[in-house]
Structures are given as structure tokens and as C-alpha cells.
N, CA, C and O atoms as a DFTB+ gen file, in Angstrom:
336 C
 N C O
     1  1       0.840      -1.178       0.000
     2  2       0.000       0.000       0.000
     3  2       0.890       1.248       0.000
     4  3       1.831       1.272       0.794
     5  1       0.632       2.515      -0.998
     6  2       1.606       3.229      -1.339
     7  2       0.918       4.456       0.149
     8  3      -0.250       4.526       0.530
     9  1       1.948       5.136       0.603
    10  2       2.102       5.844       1.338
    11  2       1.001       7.313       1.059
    12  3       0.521       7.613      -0.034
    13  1       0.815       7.993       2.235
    14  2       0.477       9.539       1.713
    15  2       1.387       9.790       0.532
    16  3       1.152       9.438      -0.624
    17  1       2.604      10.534       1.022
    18  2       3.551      10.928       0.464
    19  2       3.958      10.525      -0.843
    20  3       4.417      11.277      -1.703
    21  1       3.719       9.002      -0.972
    22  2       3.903       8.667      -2.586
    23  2       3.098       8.792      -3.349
    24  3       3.369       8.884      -4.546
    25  1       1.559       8.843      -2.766
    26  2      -0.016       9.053      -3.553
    27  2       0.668      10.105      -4.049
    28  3       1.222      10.068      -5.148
    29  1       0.682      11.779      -2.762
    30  2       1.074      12.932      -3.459
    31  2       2.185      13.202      -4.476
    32  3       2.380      14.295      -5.006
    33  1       2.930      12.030      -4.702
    34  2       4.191      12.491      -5.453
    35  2       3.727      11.869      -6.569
    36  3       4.014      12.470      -7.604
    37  1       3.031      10.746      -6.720
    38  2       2.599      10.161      -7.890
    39  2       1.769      11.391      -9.093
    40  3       1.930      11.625     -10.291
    41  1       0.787      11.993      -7.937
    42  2      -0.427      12.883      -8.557
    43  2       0.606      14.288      -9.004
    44  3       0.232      14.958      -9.967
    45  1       1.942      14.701      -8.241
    46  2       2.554      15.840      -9.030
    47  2       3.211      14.991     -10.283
    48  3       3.230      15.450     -11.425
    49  1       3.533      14.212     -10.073
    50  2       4.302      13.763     -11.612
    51  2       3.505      13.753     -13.022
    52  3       3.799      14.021     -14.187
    53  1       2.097      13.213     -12.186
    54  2       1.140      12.975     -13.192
    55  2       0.741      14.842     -13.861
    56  3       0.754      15.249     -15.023
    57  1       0.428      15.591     -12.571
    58  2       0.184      16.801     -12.928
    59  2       1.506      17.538     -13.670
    60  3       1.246      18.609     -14.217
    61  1       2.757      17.114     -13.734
    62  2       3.744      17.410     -14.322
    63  2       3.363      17.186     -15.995
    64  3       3.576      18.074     -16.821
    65  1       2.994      16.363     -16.213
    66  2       3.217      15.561     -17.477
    67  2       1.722      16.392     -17.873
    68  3       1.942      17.156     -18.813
    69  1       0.336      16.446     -17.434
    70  2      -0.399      17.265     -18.063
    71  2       0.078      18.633     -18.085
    72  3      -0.255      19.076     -19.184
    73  1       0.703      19.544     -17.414
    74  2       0.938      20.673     -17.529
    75  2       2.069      21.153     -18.726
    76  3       2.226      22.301     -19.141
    77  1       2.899      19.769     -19.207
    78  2       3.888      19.786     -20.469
    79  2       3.038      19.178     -21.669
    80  3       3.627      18.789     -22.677
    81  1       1.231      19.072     -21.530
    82  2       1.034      18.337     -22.982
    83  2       1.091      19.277     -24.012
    84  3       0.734      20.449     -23.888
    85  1       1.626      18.670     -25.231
    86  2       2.205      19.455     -26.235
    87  2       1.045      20.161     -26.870
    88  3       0.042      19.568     -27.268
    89  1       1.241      21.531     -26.950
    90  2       0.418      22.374     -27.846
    91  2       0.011      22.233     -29.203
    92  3       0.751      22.160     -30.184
    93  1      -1.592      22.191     -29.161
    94  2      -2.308      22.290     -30.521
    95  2      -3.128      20.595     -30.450
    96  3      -3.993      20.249     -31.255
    97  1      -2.681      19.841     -29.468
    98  2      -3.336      19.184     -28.749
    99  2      -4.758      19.189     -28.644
   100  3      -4.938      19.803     -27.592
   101  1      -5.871      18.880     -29.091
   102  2      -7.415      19.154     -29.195
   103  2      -7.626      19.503     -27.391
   104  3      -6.919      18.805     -26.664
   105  1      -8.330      20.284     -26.857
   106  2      -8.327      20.225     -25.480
   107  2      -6.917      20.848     -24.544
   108  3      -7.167      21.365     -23.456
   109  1      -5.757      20.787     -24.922
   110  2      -4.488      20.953     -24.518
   111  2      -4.739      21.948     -23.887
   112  3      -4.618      21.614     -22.708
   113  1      -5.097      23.271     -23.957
   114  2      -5.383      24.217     -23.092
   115  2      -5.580      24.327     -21.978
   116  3      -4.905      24.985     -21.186
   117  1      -6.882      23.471     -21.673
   118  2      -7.820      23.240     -20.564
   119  2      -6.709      22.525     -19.836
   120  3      -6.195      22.731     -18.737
   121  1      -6.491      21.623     -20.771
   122  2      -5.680      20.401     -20.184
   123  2      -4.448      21.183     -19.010
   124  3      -4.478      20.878     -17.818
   125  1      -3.471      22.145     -19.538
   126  2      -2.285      22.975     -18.901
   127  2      -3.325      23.682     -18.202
   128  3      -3.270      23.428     -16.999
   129  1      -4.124      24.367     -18.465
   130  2      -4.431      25.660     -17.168
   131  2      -5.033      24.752     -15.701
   132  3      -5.135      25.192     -14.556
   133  1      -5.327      23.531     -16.152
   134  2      -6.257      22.287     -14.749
   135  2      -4.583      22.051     -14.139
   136  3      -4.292      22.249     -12.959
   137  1      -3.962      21.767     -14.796
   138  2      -2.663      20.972     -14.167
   139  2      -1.785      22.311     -13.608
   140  3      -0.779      22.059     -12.944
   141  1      -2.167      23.832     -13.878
   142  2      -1.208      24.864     -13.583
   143  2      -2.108      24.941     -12.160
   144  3      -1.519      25.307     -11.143
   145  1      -3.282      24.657     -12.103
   146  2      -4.113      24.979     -11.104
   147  2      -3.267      24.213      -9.940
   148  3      -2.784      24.811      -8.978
   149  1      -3.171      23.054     -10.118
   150  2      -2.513      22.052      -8.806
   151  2      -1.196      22.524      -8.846
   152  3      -0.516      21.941      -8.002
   153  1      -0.602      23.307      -9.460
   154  2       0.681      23.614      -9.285
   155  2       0.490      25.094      -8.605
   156  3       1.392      25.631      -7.962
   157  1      -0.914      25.740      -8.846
   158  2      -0.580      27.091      -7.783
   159  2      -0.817      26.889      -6.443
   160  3      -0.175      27.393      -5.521
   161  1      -2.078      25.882      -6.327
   162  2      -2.689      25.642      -5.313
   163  2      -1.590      24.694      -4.123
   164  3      -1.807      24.338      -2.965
   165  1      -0.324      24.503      -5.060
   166  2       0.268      24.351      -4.224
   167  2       1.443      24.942      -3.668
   168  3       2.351      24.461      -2.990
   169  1       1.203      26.210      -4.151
   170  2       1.949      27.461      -3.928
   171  2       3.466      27.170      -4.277
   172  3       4.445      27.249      -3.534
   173  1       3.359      26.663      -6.169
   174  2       4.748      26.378      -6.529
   175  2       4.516      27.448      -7.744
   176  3       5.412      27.448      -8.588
   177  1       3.581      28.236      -7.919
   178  2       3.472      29.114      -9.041
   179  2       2.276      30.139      -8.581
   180  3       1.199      30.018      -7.996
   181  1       2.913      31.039      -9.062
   182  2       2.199      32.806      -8.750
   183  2       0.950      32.478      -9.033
   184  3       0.593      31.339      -9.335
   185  1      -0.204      34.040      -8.900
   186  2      -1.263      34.107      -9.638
   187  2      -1.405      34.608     -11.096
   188  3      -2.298      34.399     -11.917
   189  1       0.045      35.525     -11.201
   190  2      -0.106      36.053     -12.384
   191  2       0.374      34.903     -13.712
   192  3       0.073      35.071     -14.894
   193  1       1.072      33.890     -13.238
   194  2       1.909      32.994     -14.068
   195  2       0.074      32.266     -14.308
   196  3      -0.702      32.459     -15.244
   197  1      -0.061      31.636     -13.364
   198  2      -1.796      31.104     -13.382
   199  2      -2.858      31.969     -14.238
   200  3      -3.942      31.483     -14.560
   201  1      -2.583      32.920     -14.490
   202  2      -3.968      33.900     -15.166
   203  2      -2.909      33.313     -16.644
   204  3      -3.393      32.504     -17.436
   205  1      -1.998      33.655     -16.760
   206  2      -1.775      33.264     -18.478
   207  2      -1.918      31.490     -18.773
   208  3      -1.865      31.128     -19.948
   209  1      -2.074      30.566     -17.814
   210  2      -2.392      29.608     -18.148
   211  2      -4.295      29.836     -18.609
   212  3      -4.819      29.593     -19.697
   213  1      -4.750      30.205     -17.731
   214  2      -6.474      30.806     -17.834
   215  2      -6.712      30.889     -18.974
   216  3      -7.491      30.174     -19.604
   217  1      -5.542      32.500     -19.704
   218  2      -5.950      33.203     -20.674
   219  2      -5.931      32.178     -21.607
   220  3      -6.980      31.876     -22.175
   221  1      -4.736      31.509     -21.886
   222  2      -4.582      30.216     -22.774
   223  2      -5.194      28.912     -22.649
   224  3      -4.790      27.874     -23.175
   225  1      -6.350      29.078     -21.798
   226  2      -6.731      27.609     -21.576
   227  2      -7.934      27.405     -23.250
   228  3      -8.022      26.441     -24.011
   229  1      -8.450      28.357     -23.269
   230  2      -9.094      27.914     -24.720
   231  2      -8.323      27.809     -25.767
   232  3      -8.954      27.180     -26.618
   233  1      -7.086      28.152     -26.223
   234  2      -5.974      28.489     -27.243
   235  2      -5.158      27.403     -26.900
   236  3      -4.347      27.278     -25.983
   237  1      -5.600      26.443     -28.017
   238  2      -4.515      24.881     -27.611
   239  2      -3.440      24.993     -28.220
   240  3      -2.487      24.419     -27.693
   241  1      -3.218      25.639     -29.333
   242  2      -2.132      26.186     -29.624
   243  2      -0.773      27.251     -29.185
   244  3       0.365      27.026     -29.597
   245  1      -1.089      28.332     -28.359
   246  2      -0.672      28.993     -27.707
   247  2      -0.187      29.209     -26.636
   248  3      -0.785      29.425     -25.582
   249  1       1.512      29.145     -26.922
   250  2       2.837      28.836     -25.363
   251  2       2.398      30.046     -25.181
   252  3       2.498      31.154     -25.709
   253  1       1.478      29.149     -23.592
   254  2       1.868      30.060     -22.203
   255  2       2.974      30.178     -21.749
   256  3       3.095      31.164     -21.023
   257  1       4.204      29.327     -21.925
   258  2       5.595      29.916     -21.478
   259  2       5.878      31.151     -22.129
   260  3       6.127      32.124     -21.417
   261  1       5.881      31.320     -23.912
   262  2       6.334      32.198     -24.688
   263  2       5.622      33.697     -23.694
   264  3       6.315      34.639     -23.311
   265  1       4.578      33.596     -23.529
   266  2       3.292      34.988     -22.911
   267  2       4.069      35.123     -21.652
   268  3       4.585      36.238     -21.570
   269  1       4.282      34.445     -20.778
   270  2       4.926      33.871     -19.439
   271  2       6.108      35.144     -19.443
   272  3       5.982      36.201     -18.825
   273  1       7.195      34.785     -20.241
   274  2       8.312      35.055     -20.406
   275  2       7.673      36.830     -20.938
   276  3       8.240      37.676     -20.246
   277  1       7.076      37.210     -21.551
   278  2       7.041      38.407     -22.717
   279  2       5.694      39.295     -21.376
   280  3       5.188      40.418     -21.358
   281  1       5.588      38.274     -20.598
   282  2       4.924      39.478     -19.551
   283  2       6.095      39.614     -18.166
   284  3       5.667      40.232     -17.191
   285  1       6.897      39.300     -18.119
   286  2       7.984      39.178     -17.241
   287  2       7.435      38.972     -16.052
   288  3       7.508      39.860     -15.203
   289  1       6.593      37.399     -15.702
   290  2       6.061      37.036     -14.733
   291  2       6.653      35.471     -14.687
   292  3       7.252      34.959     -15.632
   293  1       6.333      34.703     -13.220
   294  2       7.211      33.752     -13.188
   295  2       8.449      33.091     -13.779
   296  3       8.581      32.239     -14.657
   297  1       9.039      33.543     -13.259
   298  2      10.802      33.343     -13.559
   299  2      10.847      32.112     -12.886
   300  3      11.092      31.142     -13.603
   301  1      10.668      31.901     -11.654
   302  2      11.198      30.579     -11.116
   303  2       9.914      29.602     -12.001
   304  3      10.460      28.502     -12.091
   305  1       8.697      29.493     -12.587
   306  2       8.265      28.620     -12.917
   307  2       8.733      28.309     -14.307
   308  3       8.466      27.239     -14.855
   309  1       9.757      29.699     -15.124
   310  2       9.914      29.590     -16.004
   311  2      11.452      28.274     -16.254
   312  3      11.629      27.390     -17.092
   313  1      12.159      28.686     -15.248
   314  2      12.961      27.768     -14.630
   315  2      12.625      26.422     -14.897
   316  3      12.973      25.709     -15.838
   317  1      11.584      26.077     -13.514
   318  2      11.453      24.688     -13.598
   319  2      11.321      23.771     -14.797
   320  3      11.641      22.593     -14.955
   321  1      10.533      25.011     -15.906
   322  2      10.056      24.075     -16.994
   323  2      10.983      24.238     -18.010
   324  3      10.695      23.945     -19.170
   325  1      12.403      24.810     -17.595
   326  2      13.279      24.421     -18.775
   327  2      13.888      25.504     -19.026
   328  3      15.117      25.568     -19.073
   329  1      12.725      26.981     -19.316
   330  2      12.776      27.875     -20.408
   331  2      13.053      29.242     -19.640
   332  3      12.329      30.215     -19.429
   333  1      14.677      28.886     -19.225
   334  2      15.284      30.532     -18.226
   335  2      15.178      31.384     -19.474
   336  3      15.457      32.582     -19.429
């Protein structure tokens, strides 16, 4: 029987991997702004980094990193995901 701690680490990995699904993706939008949600709510990303996942949640095409970066908001989330 897997632990608290590994449930929760299982469900960020999983929320890792939706928050990187590749753009233009049917749904992909929704898909990143649900998975940015568990990443604010766990106070590993701002509100303002979170509103450009929002803005982009209908636009399955459209890097929220690229907007991310060009509104000079989350730096450390820009970090984590690769793109200093």
C-alpha cells in the first residue's frame, strides 16, 4: 500500500506531465491551465503565471511559457520548466 507521500508524489508527476502536454493538442489548453491549477494551489506558481495559463486555456495552440516570459512574470516557474 503506497504511502500519503507517494499518492502525493505520484499525482505531481502525473500533474507534471499534463501541464507539459504538447500544444495544438485538441483540449491541450484546458488540459495545462487544470494541471497549472494544482501547481498554484500548491503554492509552486504565482497568480499572475496562473492567469496566463487561464488566458490560454481555450488556445490549444498557444505557449503560455512564450506569454509567461514576454509578460515578465514567473521566472522561477519559467525555470522549472526548462525555459530561463
Amino acid at each position: 500500500m503506497a504511502s500519503e507521500a507517494e499518492d502525493l508524489e505520484a499525482e505531481a508527476a502525473e500533474q507534471w506531465e499534463l501541464v507539459n502536454t504538447p500544444l495544438g493538442e485538441m483540449w491541450s489548453g484546458r488540459t495545462r491551465y487544470a494541471a497549472a491549477m494544482f501547481f498554484f494551489k500548491r503554492g509552486e506558481m504565482n497568480a499572475e503565471t496562473l492567469e496566463v495559463y487561464r488566458i490560454c486555456a481555450r488556445l490549444d495552440a498557444e505557449d503560455p511559457l512564450a506569454i509567461i516570459r514576454d509578460r515578465d512574470v514567473g521566472k522561477e516557474w519559467l525555470k522549472r520548466m526548462g525555459h530561463c
